[in-house]
FIKOLZA-1660 file (N, C-alpha, C; in steps of 0.1 Angstrom, whole numbers, plus 5000, padded with zeros to 4 digits):
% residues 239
   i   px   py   pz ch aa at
   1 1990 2755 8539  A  X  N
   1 2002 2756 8547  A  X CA
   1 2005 2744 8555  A  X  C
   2 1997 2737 8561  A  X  N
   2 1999 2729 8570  A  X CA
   2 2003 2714 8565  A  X  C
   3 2000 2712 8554  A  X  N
   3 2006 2696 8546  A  X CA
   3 2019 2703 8545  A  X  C
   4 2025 2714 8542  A  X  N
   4 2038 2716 8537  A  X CA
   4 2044 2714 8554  A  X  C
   5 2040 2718 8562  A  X  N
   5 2046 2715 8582  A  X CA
   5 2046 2699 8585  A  X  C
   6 2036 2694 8581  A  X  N
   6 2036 2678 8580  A  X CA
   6 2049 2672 8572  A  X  C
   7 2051 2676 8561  A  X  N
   7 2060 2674 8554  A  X CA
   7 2074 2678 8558  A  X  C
   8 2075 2689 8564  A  X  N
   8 2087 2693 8571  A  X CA
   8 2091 2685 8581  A  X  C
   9 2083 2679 8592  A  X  N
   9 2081 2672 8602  A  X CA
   9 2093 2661 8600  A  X  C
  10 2106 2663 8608  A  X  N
  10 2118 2648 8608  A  X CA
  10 2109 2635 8614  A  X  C
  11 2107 2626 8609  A  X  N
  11 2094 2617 8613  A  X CA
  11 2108 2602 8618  A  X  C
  12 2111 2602 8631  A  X  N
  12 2123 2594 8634  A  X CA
  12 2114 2581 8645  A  X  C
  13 2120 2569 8639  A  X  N
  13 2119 2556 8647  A  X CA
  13 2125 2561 8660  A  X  C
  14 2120 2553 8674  A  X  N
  14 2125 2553 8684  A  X CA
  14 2139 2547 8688  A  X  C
  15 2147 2534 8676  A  X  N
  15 2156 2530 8679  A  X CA
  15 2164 2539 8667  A  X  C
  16 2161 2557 8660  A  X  N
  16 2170 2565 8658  A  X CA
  16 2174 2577 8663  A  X  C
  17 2166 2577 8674  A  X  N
  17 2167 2591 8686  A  X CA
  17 2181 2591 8693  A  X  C
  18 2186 2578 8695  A  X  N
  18 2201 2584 8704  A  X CA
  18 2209 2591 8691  A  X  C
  19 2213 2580 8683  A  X  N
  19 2220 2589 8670  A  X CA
  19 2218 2601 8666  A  X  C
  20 2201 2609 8665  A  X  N
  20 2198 2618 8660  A  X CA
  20 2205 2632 8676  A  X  C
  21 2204 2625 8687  A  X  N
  21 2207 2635 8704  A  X CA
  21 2223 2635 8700  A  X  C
  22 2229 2622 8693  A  X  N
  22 2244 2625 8697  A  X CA
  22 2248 2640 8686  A  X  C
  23 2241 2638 8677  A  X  N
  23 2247 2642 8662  A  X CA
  23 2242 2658 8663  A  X  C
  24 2227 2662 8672  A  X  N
  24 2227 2678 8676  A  X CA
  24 2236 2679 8684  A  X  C
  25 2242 2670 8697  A  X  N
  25 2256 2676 8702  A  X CA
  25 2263 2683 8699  A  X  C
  26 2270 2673 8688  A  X  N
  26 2281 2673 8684  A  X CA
  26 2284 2683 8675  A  X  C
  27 2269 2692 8671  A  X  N
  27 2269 2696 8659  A  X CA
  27 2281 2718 8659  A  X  C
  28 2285 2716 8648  A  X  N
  28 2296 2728 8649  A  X CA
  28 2290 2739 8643  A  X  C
  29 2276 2734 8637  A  X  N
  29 2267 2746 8629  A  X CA
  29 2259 2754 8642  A  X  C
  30 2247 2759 8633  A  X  N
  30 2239 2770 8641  A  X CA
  30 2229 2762 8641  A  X  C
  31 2214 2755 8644  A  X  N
  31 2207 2749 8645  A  X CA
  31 2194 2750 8652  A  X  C
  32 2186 2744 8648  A  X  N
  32 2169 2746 8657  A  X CA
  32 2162 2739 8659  A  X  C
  33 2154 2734 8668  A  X  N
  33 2148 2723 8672  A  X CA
  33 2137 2722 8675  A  X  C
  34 2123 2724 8669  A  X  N
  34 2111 2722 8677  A  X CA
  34 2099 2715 8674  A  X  C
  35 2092 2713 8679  A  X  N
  35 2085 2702 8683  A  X CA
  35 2068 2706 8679  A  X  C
  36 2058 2697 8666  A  X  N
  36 2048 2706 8657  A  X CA
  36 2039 2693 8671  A  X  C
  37 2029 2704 8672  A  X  N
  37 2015 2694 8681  A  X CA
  37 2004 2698 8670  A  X  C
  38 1993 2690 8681  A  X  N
  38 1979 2698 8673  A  X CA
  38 1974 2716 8672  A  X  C
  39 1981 2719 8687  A  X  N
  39 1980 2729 8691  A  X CA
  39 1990 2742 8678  A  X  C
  40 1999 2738 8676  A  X  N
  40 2012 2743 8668  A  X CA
  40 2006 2741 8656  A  X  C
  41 1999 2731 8652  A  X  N
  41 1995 2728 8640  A  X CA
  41 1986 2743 8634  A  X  C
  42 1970 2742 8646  A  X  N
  42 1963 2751 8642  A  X CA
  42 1977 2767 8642  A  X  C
  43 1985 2772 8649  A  X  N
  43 1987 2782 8648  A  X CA
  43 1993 2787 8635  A  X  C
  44 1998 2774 8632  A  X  N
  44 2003 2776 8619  A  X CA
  44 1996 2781 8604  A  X  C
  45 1987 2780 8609  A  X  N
  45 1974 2777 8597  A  X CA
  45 1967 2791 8599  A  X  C
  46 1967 2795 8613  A  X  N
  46 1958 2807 8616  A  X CA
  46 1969 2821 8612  A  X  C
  47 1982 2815 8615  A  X  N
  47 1990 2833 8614  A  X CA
  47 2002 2828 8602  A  X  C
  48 2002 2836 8589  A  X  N
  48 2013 2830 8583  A  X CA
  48 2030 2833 8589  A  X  C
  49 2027 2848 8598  A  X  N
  49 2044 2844 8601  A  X CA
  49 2046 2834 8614  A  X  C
  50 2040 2827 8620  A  X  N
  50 2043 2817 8629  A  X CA
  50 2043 2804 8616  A  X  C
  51 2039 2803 8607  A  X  N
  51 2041 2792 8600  A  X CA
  51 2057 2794 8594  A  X  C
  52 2061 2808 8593  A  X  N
  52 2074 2807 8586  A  X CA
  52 2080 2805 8597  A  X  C
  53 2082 2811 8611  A  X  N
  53 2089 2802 8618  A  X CA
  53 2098 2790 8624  A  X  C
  54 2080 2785 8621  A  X  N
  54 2084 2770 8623  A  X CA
  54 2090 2759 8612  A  X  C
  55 2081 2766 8598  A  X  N
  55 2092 2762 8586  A  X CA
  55 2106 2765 8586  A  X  C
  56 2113 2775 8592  A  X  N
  56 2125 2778 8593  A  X CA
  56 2132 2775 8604  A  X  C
  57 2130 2762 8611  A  X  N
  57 2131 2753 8623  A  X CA
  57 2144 2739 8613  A  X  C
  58 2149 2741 8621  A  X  N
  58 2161 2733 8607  A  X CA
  58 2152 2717 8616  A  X  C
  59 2151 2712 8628  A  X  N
  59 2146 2704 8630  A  X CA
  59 2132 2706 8633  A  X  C
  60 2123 2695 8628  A  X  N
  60 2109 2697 8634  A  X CA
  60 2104 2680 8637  A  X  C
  61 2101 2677 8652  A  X  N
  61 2097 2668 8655  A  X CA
  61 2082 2664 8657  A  X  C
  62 2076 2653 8659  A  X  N
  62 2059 2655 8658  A  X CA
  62 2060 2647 8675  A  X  C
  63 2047 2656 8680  A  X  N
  63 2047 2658 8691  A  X CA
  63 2030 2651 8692  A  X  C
  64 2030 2643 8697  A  X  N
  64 2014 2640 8700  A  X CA
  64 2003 2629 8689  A  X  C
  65 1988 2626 8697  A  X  N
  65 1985 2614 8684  A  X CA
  65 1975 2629 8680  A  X  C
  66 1974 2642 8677  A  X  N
  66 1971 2650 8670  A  X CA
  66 1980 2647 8657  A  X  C
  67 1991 2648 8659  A  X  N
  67 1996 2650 8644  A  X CA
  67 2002 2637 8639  A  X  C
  68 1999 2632 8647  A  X  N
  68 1999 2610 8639  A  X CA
  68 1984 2610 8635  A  X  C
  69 1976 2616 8640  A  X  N
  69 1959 2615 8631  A  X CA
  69 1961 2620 8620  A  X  C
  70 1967 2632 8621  A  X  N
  70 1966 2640 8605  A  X CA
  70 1980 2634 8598  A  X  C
  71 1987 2625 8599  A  X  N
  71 2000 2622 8591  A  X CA
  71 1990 2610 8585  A  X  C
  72 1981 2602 8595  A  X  N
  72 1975 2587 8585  A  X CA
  72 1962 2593 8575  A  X  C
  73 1958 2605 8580  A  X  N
  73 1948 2612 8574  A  X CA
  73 1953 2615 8557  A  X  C
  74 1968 2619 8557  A  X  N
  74 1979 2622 8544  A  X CA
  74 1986 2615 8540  A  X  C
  75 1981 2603 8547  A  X  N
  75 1994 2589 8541  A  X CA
  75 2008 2593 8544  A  X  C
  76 2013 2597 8557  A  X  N
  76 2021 2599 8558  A  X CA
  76 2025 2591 8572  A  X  C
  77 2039 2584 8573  A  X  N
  77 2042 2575 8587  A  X CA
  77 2047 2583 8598  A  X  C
  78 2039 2584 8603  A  X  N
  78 2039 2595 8621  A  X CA
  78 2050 2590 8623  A  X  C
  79 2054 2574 8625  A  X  N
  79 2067 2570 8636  A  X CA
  79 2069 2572 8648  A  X  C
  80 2078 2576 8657  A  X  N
  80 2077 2578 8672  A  X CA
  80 2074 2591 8675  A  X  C
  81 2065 2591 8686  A  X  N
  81 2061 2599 8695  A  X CA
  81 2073 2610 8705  A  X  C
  82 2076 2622 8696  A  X  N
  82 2087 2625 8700  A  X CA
  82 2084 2641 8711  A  X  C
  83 2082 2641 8719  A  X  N
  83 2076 2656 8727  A  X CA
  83 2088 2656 8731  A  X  C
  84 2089 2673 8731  A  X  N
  84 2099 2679 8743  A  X CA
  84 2103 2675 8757  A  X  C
  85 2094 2674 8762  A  X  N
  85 2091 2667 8779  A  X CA
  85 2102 2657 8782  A  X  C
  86 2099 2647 8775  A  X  N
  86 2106 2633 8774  A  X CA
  86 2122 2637 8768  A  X  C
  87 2120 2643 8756  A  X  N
  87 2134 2643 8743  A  X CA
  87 2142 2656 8750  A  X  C
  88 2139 2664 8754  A  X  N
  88 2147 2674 8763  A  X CA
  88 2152 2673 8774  A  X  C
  89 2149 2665 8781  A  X  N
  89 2163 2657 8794  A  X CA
  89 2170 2649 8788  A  X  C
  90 2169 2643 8778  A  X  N
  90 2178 2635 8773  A  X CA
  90 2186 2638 8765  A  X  C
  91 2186 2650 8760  A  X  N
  91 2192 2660 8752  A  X CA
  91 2204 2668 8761  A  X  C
  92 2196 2672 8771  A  X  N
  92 2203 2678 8785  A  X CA
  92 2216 2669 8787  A  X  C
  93 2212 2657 8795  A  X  N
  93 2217 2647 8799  A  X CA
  93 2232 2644 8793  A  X  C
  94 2229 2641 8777  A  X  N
  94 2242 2640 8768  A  X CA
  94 2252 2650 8769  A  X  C
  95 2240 2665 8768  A  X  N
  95 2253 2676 8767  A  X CA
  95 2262 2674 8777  A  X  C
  96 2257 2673 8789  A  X  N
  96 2266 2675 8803  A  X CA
  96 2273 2667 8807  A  X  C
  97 2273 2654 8794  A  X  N
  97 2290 2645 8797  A  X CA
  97 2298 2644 8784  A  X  C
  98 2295 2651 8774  A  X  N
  98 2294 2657 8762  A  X CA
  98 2310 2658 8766  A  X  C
  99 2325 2658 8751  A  X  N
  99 2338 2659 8755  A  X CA
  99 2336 2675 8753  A  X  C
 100 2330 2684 8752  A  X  N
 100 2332 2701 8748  A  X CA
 100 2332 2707 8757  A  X  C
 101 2334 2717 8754  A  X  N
 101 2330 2730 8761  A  X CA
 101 2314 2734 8758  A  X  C
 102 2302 2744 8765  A  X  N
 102 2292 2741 8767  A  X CA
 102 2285 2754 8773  A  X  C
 103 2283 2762 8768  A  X  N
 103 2276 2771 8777  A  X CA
 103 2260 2771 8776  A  X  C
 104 2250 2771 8785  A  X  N
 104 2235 2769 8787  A  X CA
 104 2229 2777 8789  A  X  C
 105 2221 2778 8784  A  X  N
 105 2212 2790 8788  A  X CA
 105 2194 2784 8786  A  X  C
 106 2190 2796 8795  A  X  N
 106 2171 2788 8794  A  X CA
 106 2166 2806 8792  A  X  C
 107 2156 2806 8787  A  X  N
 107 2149 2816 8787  A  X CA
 107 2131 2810 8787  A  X  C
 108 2128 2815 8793  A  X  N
 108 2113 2816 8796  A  X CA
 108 2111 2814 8808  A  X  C
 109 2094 2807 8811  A  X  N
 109 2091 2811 8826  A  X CA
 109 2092 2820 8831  A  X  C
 110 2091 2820 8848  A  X  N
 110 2092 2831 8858  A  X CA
 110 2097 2818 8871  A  X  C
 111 2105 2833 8881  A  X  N
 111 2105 2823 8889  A  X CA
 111 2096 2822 8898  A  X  C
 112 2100 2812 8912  A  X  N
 112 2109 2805 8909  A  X CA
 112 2116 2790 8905  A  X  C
 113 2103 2788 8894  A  X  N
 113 2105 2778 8885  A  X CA
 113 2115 2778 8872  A  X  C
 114 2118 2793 8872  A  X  N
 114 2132 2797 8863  A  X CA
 114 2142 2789 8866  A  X  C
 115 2145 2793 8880  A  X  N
 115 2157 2787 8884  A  X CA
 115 2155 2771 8888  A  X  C
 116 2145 2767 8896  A  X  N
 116 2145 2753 8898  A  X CA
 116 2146 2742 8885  A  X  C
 117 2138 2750 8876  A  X  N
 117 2139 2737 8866  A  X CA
 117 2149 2736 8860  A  X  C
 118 2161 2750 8854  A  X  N
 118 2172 2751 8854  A  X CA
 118 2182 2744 8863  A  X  C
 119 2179 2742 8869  A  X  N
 119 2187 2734 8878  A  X CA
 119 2188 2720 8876  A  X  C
 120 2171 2711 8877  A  X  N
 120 2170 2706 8878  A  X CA
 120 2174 2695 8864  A  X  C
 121 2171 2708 8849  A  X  N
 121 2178 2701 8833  A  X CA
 121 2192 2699 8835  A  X  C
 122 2202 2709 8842  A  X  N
 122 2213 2709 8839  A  X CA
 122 2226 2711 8852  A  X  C
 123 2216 2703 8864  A  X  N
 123 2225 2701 8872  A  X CA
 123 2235 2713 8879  A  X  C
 124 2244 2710 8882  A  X  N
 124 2252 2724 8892  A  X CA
 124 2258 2730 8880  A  X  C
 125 2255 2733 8868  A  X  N
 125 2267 2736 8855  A  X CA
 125 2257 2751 8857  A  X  C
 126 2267 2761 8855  A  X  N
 126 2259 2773 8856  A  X CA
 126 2252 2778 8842  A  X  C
 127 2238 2783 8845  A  X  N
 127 2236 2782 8833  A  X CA
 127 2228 2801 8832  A  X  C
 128 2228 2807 8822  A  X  N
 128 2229 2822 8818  A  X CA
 128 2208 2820 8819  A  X  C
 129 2201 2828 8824  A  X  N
 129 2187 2827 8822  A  X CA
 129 2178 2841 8819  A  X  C
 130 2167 2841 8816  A  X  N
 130 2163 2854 8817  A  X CA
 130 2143 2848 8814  A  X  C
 131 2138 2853 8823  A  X  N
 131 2123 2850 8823  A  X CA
 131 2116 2855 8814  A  X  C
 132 2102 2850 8809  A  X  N
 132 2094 2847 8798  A  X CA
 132 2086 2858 8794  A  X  C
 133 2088 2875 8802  A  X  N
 133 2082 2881 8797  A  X CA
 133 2083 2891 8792  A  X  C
 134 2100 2891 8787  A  X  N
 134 2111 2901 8775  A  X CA
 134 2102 2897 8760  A  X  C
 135 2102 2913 8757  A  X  N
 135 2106 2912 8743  A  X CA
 135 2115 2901 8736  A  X  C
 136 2108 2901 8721  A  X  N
 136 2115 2890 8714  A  X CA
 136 2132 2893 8711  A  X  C
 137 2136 2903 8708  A  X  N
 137 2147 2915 8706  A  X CA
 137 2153 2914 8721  A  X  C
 138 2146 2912 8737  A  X  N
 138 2158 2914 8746  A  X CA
 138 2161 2903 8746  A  X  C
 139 2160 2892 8739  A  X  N
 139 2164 2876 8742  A  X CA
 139 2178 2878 8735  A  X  C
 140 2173 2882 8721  A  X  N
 140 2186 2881 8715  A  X CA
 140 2195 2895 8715  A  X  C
 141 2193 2900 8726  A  X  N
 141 2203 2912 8731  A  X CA
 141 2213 2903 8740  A  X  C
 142 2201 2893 8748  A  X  N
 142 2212 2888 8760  A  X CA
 142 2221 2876 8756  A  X  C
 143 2215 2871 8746  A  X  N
 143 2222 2861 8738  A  X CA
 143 2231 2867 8734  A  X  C
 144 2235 2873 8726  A  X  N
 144 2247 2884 8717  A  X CA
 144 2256 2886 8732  A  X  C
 145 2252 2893 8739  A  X  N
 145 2262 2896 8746  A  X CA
 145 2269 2883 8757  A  X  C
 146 2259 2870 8757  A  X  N
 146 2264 2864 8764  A  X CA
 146 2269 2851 8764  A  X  C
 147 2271 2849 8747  A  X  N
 147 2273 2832 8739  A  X CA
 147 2287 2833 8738  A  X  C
 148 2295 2822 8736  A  X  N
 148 2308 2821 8737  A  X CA
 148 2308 2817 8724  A  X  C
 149 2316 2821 8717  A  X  N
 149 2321 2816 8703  A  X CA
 149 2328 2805 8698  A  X  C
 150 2334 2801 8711  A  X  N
 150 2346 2787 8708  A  X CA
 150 2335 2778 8716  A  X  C
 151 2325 2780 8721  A  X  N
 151 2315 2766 8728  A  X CA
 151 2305 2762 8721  A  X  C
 152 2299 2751 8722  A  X  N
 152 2286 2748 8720  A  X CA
 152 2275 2757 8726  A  X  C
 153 2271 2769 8720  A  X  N
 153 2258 2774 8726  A  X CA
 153 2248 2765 8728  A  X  C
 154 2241 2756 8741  A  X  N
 154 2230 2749 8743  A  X CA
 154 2217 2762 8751  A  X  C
 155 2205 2762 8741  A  X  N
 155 2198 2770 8747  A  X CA
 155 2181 2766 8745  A  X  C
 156 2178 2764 8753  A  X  N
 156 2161 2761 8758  A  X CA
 156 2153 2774 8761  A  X  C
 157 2143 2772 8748  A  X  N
 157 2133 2785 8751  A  X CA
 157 2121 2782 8757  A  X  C
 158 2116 2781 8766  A  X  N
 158 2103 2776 8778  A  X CA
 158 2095 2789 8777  A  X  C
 159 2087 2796 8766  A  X  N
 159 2082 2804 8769  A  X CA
 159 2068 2805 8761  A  X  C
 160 2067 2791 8752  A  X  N
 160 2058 2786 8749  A  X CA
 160 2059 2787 8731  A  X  C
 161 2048 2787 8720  A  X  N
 161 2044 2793 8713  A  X CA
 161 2035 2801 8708  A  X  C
 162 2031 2808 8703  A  X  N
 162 2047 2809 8692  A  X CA
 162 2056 2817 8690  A  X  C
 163 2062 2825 8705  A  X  N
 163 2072 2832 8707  A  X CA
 163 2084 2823 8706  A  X  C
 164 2086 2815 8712  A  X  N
 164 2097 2807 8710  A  X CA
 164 2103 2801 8698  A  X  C
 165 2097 2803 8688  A  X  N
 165 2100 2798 8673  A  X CA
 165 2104 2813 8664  A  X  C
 166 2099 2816 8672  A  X  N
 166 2102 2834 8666  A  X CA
 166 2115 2841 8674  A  X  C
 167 2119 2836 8685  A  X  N
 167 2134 2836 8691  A  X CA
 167 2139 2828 8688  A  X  C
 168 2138 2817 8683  A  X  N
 168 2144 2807 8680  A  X CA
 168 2155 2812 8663  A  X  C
 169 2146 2817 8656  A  X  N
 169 2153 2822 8646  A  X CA
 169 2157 2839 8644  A  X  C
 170 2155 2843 8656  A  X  N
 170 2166 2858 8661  A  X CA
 170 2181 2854 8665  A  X  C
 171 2178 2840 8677  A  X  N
 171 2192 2835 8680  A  X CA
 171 2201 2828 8672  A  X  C
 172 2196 2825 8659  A  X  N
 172 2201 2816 8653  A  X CA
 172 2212 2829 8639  A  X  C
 173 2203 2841 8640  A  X  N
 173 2205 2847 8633  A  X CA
 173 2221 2860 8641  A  X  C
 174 2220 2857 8653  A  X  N
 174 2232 2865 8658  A  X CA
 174 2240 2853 8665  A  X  C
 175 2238 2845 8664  A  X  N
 175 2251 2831 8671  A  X CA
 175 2264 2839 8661  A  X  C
 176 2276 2838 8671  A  X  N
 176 2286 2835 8661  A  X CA
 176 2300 2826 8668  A  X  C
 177 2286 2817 8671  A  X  N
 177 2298 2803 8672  A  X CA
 177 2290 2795 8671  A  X  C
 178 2289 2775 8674  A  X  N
 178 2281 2767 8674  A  X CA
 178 2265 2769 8678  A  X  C
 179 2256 2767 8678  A  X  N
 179 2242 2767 8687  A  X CA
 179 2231 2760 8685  A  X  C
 180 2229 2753 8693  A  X  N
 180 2215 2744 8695  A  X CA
 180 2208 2749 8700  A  X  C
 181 2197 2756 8694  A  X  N
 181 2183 2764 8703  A  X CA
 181 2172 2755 8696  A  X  C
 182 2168 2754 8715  A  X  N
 182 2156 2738 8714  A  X CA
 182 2143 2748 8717  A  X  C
 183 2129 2744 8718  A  X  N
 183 2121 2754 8716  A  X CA
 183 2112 2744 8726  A  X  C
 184 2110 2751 8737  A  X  N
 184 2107 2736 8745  A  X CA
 184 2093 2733 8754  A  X  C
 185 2084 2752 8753  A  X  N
 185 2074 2751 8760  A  X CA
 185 2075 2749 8771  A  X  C
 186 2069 2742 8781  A  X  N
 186 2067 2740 8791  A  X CA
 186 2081 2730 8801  A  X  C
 187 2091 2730 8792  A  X  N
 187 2094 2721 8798  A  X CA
 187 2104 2725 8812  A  X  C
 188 2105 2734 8815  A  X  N
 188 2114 2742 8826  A  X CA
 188 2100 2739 8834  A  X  C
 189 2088 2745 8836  A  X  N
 189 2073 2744 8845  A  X CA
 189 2071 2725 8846  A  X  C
 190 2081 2722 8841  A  X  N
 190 2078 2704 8841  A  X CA
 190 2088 2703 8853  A  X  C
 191 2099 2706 8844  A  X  N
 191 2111 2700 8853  A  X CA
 191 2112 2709 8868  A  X  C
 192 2106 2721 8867  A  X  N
 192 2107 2727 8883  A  X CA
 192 2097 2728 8892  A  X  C
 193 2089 2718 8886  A  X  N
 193 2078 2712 8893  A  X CA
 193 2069 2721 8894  A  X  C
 194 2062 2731 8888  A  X  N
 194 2054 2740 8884  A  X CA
 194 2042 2735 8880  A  X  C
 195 2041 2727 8865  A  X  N
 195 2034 2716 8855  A  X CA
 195 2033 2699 8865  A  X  C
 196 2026 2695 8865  A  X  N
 196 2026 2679 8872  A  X CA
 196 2024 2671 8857  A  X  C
 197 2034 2662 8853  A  X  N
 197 2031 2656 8844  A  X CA
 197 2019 2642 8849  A  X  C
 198 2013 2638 8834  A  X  N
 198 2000 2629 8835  A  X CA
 198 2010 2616 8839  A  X  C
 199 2003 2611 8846  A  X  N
 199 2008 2595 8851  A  X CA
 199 2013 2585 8844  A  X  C
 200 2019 2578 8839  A  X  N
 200 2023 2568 8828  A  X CA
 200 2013 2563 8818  A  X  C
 201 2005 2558 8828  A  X  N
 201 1993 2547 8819  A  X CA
 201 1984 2556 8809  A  X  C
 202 1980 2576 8814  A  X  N
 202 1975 2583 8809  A  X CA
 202 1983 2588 8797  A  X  C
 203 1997 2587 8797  A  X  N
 203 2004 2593 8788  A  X CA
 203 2008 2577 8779  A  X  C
 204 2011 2568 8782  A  X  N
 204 2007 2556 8772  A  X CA
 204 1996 2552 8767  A  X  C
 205 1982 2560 8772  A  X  N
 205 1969 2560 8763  A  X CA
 205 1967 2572 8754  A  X  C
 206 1979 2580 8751  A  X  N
 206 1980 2593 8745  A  X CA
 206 1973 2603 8753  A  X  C
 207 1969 2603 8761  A  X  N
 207 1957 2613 8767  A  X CA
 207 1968 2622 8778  A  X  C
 208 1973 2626 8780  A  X  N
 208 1981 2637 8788  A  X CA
 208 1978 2647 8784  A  X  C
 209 1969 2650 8771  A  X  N
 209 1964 2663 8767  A  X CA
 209 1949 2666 8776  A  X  C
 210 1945 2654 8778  A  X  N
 210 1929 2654 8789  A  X CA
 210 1934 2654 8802  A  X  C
 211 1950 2647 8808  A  X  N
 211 1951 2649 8822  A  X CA
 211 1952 2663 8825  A  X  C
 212 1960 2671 8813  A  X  N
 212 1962 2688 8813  A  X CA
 212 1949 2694 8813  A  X  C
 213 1937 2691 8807  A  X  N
 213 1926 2702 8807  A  X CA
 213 1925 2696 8818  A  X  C
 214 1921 2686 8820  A  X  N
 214 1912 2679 8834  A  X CA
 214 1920 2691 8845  A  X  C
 215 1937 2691 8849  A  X  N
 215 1940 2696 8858  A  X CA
 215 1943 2712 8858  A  X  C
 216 1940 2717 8841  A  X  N
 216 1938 2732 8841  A  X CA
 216 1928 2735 8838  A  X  C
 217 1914 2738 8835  A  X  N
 217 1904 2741 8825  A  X CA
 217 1908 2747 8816  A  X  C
 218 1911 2762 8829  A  X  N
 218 1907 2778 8821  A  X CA
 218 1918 2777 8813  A  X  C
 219 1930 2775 8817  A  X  N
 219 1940 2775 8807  A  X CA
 219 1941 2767 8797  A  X  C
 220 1937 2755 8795  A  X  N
 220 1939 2746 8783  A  X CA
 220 1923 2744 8774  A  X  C
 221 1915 2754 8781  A  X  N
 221 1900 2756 8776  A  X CA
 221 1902 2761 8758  A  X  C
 222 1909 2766 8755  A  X  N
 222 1910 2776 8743  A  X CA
 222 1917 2760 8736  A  X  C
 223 1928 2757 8738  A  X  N
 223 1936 2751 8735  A  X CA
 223 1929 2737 8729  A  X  C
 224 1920 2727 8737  A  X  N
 224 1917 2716 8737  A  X CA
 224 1904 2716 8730  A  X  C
 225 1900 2722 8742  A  X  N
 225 1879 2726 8740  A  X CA
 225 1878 2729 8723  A  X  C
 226 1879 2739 8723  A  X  N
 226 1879 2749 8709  A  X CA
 226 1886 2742 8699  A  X  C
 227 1900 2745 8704  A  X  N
 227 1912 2739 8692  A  X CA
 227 1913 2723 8688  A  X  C
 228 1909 2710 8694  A  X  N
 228 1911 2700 8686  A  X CA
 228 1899 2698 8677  A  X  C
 229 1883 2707 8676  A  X  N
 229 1876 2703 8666  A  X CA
 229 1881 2712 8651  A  X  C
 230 1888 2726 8657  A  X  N
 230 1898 2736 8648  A  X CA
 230 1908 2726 8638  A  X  C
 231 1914 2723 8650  A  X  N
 231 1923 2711 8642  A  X CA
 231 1922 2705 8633  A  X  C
 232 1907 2695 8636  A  X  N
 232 1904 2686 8626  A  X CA
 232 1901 2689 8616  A  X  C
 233 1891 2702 8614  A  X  N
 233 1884 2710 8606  A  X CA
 233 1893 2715 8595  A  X  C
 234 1908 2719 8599  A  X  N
 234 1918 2719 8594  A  X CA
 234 1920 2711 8586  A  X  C
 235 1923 2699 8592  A  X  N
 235 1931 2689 8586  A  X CA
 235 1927 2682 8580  A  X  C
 236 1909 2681 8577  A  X  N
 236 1898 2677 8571  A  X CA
 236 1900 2687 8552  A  X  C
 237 1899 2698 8560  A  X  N
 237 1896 2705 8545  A  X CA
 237 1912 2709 8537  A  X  C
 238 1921 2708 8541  A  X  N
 238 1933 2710 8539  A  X CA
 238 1939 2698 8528  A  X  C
 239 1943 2705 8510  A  X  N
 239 1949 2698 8506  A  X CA
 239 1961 2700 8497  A  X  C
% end
């Protein structure tokens, strides 16, 4: 399963990222966006319907030097380092001077980092929300009843994986107008100041994965501890 996610993986230079932000704008289809780590990697491998998921993710970006280890491990060119964190305000950013019309929405979290980080992606533009601990079915209850048909649906799921890849393709399945549903994790608990991102120098030595256990244990204990020798073990016996 997992060389075919590698393979899926849109593997983009850093001087093709604005083209690739203008062109999900702009875009008049239905659409999906998320982002494979080491962490996404193992789940994929562990449950087959989170693998269909994320295979059914019209975009998939590589997120982390987890899955640039296992792309040189397959002869395959990782290319830029593309995480949600960073690629999701700048995604934001375009929409909100963007020539369209635009309706936003966030789902996940709790507050009141729901609302602060929502604020904080998308400025004073009002944006539709609903926190991270609905069923997969009341997302796209509220979506249905609350997307506009003549706008660009812009919609951020912060509710982690691998629920978010699994609403990701509920919403995509009742849109009936434009829709860009981004799958974004953590990035609302970033932007509402919930999450403390790792310092520059830590995240230019790739290690923001050790500033996170260092500053969560319990929570990134399963994840890090456990899961990167999972990973490898993976990506070792996997052909």
């Amino acid at each position: 399963m997992s060389t075919t996610i590698l393979s899926k993986v849109n593997y983009l230079e850093d001087r093709e990222v604005e083209a690739f932000i203008d062109g999900l704008i702009a875009t008049n289809e239905v659409i999906s966006l998320g982002f494979i780590n080491q962490h996404g990697y193992n789940l994929t491998v562990q449950n087959g319907d989170v693998y269909k998921h994320f295979i059914a993710l019209d975009y998939l970006l590589r997120d982390g030097i987890g899955i640039e280890l296992a792309c040189k491990l397959k002869g395959l060119d990782a290319k830029a380092n593309l995480n949600g964190t960073d690629l999701i305000p700048k995604i934001a950013s375009k929409a909100l001077v963007a020539n369209r019309d635009t309706s936003f929405f966030v789902y996940g979290t709790e507050e009141p980092w729901l609302s602060k980080g929502s604020k904080a992606l998308f400025k004073s533009h009002s944006v539709q929300t609903l926190d991270g601990f609905h069923s997969v079915k009341s997302y796209q209850a509220h979506f249905k009843e609350h997307h506009n048909t003549n706008a660009l649906n812009l919609v951020v799921l912060a509710m982690g994986m691998p629920k978010q890849e699994e609403v990701a393709s509920l919403l995509k399945q009742t849109s009936q107008g434009p829709l860009l549903v981004i799958c974004g994790g953590a990035i609302i608990d970033f932007q509402g100041g919930k999450t403390e991102r790792a310092p520059k120098v830590w995240r230019k030595l790739n290690l923001e994965w050790l500033y996170r256990l260092i500053k969560e244990p319990r929570r990134m204990f399963q994840r890090y501890v456990i899961g990167i020798p999972k990973f490898l073990y993976y990506v070792l016996i996997d052909r």
